[in-house]
N, C-alpha and C positions, 0 to 999 in steps of 0.2 A: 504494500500500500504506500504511495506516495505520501510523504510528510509536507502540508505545506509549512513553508516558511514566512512568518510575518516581517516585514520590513519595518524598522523605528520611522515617524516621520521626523524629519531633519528640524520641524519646528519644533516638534513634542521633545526628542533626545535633547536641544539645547534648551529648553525651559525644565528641564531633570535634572542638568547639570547646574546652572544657577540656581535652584533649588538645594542643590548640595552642597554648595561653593556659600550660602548663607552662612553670615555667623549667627552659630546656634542662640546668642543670645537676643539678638533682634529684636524677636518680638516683645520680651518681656521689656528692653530700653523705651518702645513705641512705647508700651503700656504709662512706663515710668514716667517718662516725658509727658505723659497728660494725666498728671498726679494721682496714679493707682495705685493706693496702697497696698492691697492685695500682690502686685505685682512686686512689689517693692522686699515686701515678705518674700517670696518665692525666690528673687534674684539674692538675699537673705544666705536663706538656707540652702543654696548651691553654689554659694562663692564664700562664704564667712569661713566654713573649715581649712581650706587652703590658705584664706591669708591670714589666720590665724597662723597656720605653723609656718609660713612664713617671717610676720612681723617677730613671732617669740623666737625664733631662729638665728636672723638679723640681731632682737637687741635682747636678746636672753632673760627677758623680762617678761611673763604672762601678763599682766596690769597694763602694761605701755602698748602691746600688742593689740590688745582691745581696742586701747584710746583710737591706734592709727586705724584700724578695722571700722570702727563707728566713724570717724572721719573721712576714709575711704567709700564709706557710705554716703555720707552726706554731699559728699562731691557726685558722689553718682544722680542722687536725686535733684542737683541743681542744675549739674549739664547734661543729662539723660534727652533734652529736647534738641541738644544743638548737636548729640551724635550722629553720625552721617556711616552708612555702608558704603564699601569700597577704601576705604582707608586702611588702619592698622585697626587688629580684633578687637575687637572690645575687651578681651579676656587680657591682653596685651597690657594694654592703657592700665587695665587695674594694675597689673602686678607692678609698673611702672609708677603709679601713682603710690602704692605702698610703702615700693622702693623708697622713692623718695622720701616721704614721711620718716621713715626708718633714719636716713640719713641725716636727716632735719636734728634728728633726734639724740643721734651719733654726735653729732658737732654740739649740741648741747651738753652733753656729757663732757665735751674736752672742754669747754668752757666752764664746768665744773666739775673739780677735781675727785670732790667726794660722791658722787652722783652713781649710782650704780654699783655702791661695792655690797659684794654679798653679807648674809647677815652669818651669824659664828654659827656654827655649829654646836650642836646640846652634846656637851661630853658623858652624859648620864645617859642617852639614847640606845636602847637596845640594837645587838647587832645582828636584828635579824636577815632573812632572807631578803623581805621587801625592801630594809632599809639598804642591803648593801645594790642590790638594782637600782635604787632611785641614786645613790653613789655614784654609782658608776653612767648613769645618765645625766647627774651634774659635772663629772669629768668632761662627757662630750662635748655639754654646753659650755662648760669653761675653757674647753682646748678650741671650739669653733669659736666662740667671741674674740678669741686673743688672734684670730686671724687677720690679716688686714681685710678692708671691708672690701675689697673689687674680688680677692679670693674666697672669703666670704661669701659674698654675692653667689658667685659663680659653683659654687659649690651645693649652697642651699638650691638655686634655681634645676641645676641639673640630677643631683642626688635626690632630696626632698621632695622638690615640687617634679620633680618626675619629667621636665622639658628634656627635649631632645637638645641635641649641642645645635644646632642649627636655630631652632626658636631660641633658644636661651643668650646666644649670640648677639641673635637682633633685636631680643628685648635689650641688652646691654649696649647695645650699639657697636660691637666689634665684628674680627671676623671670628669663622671657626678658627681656624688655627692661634691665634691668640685667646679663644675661651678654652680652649684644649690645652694652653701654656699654664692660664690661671692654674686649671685643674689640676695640673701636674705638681704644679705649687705647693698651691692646696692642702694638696692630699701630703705629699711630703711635709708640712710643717706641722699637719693634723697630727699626723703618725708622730712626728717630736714632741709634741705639746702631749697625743698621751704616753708617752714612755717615760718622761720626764729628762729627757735626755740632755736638756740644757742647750741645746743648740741653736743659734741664732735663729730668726724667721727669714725666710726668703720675701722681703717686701716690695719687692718690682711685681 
């Protein structure tokens, strides 16, 4: 038995494609952009977990994470009318906008000396299992904070937040092969910071 074959038509196949070339976030921006709250909740609860562990990442502080997350928010609700498709993702812009804030936040800190130093430790604190895991996950955060903040960056964006070296790139504005240097960095000053090994940071 003969099988026929259907043909795409060439309008239908390219209105498929720009259908999938859509940033998935679009519609809920539309929504925002003509002040739905509803909408605003939704875009919420599928962007707030990421930049959460982004901002705590960045500045090793749960509390200040927030603050940028809620501000990252509120910038969305003001310029949600004047975002435009065809540009950079919207998913982009967020992380960029966080970035920033992070940064904002970073320089604060140098302008004040005491700003961020951790609180002591309870020497009476049982040495159980739990406590030595959350240990050893305050090692991480303190050997990633002491990074510089471009290997930093570049670290968190492509580890954490799970970007490919390509997007994570051109969120940073470089190329690969210079996000693939950070990395290298990175990683090696990571590994020094937890061994305790004393050795310089690679700061370039």
């Amino acid at each position: 038995m003969a099988r026929t074959i259907r043909a795409t038509h060439p309008a239908r196949a390219a209105e498929a494609h720009v259908l999938s070339e859509r940033d998935p976030d679009a519609e809920l921006l539309a929504r925002i952009g003509q002040q739905d709250p509803a909408a605003v909740r939704s875009l919420v609860a599928r962007k707030l977990p990421r930049l959460l562990a982004l901002a705590t990442r960045m500045l090793g502080d749960r509390a200040e994470a927030e603050d940028v997350a809620q501000e990252v928010f509120v910038r969305i609700w003001k310029q949600a009318s004047r975002w435009k498709e065809g540009g950079a993702r919207f998913d982009t812009w967020v992380h960029r906008v966080a970035l920033n804030l992070c940064y904002d936040r970073l320089r604060g800190r140098r302008e004040d000396p005491h700003a961020g130093l951790p609180d002591e430790a309870d020497p009476a604190a049982p040495p159980d299992a739990a406590l030595e895991a959350r240990g050893e996950n305050q090692r991480v955060r303190a050997a990633l904070a002491a990074l510089p903040a471009r290997q930093r960056e570049a670290l968190i964006l492509n580890y954490y937040q799970e970007m490919s070296n390509i997007d994570a790139a051109a969120l940073m504005g470089i190329t690969v092969d210079a996000l693939e240097s950070l990395l290298a960095r990175a990683r090696r000053n990571l590994r020094a910071q937890l061994a305790g090994s004393g050795l310089s940071k690679d700061k370039s």
